[in-house]
N, C-alpha and C positions, 0 to 999 in steps of 0.2 A: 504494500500500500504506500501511498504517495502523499504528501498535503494537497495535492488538487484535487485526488477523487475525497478525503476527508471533508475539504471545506466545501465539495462539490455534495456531498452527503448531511452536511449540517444545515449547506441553502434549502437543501428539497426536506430538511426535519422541522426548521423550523419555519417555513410555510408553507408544506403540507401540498405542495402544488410546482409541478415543473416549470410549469409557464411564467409565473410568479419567482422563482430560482431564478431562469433563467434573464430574468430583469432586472436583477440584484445585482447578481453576479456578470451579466456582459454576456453571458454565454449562452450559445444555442442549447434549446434544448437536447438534440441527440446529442450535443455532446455531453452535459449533464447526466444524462440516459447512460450514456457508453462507459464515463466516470464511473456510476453508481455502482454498474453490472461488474464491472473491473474488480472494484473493491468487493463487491459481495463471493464474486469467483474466488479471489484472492483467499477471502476468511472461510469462505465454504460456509457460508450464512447468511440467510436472504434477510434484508436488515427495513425493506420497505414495503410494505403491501399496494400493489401497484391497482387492485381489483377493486379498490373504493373512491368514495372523491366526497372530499379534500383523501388524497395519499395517508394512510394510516401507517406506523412504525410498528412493528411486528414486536414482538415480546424480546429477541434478542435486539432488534433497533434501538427499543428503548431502554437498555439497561447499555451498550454501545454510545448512544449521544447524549446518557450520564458524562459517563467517564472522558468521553474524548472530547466534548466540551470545558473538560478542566483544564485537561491537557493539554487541548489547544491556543487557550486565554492564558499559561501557564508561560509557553515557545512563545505570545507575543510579547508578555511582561519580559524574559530574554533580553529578543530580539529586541526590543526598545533601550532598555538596560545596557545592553553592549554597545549599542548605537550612541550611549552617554557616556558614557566609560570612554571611548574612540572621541568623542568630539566636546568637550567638555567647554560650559557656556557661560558667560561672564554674566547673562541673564539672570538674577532670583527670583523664581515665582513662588508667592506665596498665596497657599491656600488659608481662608479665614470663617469661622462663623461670626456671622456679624455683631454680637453680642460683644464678642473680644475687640472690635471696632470702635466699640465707645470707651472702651479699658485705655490702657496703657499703650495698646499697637503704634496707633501713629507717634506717641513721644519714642518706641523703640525702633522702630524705622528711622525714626531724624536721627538718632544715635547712631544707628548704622551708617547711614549715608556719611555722616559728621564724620565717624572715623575711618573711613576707605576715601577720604578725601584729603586726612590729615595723611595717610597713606600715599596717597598721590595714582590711586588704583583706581579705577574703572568699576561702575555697580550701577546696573539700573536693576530695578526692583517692580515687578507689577505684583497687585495685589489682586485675588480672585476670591470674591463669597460666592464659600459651597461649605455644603455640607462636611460632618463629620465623617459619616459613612460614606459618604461621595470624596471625601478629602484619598481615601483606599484606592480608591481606582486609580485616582488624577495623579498620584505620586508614580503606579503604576504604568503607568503611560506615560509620565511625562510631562504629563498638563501643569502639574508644580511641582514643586522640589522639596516643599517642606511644608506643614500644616498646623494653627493651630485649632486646636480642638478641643468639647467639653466630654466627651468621651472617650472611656480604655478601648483597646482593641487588641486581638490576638489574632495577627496576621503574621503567618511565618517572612511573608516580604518585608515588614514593618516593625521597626522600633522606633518606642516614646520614652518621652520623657516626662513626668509631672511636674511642670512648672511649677503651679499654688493652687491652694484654695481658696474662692472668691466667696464670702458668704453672699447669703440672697436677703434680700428683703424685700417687703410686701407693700404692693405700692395699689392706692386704695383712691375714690374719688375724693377731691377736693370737701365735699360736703358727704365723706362717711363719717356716722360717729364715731369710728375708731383712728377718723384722718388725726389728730393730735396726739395719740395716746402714742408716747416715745417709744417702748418697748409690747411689742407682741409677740402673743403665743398663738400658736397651729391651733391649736381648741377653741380662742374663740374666734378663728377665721371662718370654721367649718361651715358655718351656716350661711356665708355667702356663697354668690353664684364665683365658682375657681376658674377663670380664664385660661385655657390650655393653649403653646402655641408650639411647643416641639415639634421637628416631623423627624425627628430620631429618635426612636423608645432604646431603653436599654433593656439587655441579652434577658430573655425571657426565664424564670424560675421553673420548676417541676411542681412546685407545690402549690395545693389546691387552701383555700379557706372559703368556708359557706357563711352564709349571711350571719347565724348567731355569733362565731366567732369576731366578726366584726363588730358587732353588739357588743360584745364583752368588752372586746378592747376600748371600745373608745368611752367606756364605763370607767375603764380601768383609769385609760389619761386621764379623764376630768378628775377622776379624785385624785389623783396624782399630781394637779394641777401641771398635768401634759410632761411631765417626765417619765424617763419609761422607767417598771416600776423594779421594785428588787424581788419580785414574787417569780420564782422560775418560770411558774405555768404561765404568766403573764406576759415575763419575756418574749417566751417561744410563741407563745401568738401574735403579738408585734410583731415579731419577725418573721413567721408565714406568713403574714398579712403585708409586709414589705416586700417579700420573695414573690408574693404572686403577683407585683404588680408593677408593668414595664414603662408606663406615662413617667417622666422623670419629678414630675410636680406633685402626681400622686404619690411615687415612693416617697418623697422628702415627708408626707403627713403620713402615710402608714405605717413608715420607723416608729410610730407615736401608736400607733393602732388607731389613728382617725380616716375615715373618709368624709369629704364633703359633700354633702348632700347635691350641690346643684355643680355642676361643670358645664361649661362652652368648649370647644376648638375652631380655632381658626389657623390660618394660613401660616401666621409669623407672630414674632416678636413683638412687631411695630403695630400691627392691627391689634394683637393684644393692649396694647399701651392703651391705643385709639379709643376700646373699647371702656375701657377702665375710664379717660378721660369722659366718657361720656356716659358715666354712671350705671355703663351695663355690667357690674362686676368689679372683683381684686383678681391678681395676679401678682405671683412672685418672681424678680430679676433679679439677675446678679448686681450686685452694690456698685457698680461701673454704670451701670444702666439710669440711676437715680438722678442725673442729669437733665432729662429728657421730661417734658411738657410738666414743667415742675409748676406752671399755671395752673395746671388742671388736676393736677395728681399729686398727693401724697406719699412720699415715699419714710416708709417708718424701718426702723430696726427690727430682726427676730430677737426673741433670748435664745434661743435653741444654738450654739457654737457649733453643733456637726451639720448645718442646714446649710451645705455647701455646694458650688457650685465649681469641679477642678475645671482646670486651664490646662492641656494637653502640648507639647508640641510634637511632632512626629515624621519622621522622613523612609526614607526605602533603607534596610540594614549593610547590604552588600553596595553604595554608593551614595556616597555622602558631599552633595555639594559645598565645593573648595569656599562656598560663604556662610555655611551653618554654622560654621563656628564663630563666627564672628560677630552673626545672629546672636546666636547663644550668649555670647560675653555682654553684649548690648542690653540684652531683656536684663542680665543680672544686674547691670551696671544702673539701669532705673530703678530694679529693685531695692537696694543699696541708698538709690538718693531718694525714693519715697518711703523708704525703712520699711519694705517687706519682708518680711522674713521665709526663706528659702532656701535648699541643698541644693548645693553645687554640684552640678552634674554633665557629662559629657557623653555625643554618641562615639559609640565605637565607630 
């Protein structure tokens, strides 16, 4: 087998249709056709059912364009990889979730710039909003060079490093009764409506909790006045009730054993704000965020200290652009002058 009848085999799997292959790909359909047949003679395994329409994948087809679709996105990470390695580019692209945009980014970008110019070296810099989990691919490909992010990831292509943690706070309308009140608890947030804006959940739990268990717990926090409590049984249900649930704003109140009764989602960050400013709801941002229609909104303190929100940064392991490091001394170097406190750390 060859990569032409492979990717000539993944056009016609993943639509189902030669005609449609052969529009994708440039190529006639016999030749598609003569590809397929090739490879199927080759394994002594008919891999496409050719007698239905749309084309259906046969039992060995589809356990075949498992596999060899890994494999294949696998040879382009490579091929792309080696193609940087061979031509290495004065370009930094950086990928960002924009939350980190209102942080510290752009003062540690000017730091950068500032010293590869006290350097007398060459750096231009573009910046890209994406995704956390979209930031995986881009580094993969090449679309950036290095990412930050509010997400861990376990990608054998990929090493991170934990910057900090940013706590959040809860940013409320203008005219809530809670808009004054300097210091809040997750308990008596509950019973507003919780503005959702994430579109990255974190890695999904095994464990289940049913309705009473959630009863309990949030029994449990309010007597506890929202701390989680020292009673084992108590623990352990907090923490199934945290384990089962992937919304990043939900986990932060299930650590507590609370759910809020009333939730919205929307798109982003910024429509959450919008939302908040306009009395439909609280929502909670990272403390970098508190900046933002400070007219209309509220922004208060948690008490809760683990109600955090990490700062990721993360590049590919086997190719480390000749400016990350430099990156790196930068962030630490505002860290330093706005007195964060943070471990010193480097990629390999």
């Amino acid at each position: 087998m060859d990569l032409k009848q492979l990717n000539a085999f993944i056009a016609i799997a993943d639509l189902r249709s030669f005609s449609a292959a052969a529009t994708t790909t440039g190529l006639s359909q016999p030749t598609l056709s003569r590809l397929l047949k090739q490879l199927e003679t080759d394994m002594g395994v008919v891999l496409v059912d050719r007698y239905h329409r749309p084309l259906h994948l046969t039992a060995a087809g589809v356990f075949f364009y498992d596999k060899i679709s890994a494999v294949l996105t696998e040879l382009e990470t490579i091929t792309s990889m080696t193609q940087r390695l061979s031509t290495p580019s004065t370009v930094l692209n950086i990928g960002f979730v924009p939350s980190v945009l209102y942080g510290l980014l752009p003062e540690i970008i000017a730091t950068l710039k500032l010293h590869n110019a006290n350097q007398n070296t060459d750096l231009e810099v573009n910046l890209k909003d994406i995704s956390s989990y979209q930031q995986i691919d881009a580094l993969k490909t090449g679309e950036i060079d290095v990412g930050f992010g509010r997400f861990a990831h376990q990608d054998p292509w990929i090493q991170q490093i934990l910057l900090r943690h940013e706590r959040y706070v809860v940013a409320l309308p203008k005219a809530h009764p809670l808009a004054h009140v300097g210091e809040q608890r997750l308990i008596d947030l509950a019973n507003n409506r919780l503005i959702l804006y994430h579109q990255t959940h974190l890695p999904a739990h095994s464990t289940t909790v049913n309705a009473q268990q959630i009863q309990t717990a949030q029994i449990n926090s309010a007597v506890n006045e929202n701390k989680p409590s020292l009673d084992n049984e108590s623990n352990i249900t907090n923490t199934n009730l945290a384990n089962a649930v992937t919304e990043p704003l939900l986990y932060l109140f299930a650590q507590y054993g609370i759910a809020p009764l009333m939730t919205s989602k929307v798109s982003d960050l910024q429509v959450a704000l919008g939302l908040v400013a306009a009395g439909e709801g609280i929502t909670l941002v990272p403390a970098s965020l508190q900046t933002v229609r400070t007219d209309q909104i509220s922004y208060q303190r948690l008490v809760h200290e683990n109600v955090t929100s990490p700062i990721y940064l993360h590049t590919l392991k086997d190719f480390v652009h000749p400016k990350v490091p430099d990156l790196l001394n930068a962030i630490y170097q505002v860290y330093e002058k706005r007195g964060i406190t943070y471990r010193q750390q480097q990629f390999v």
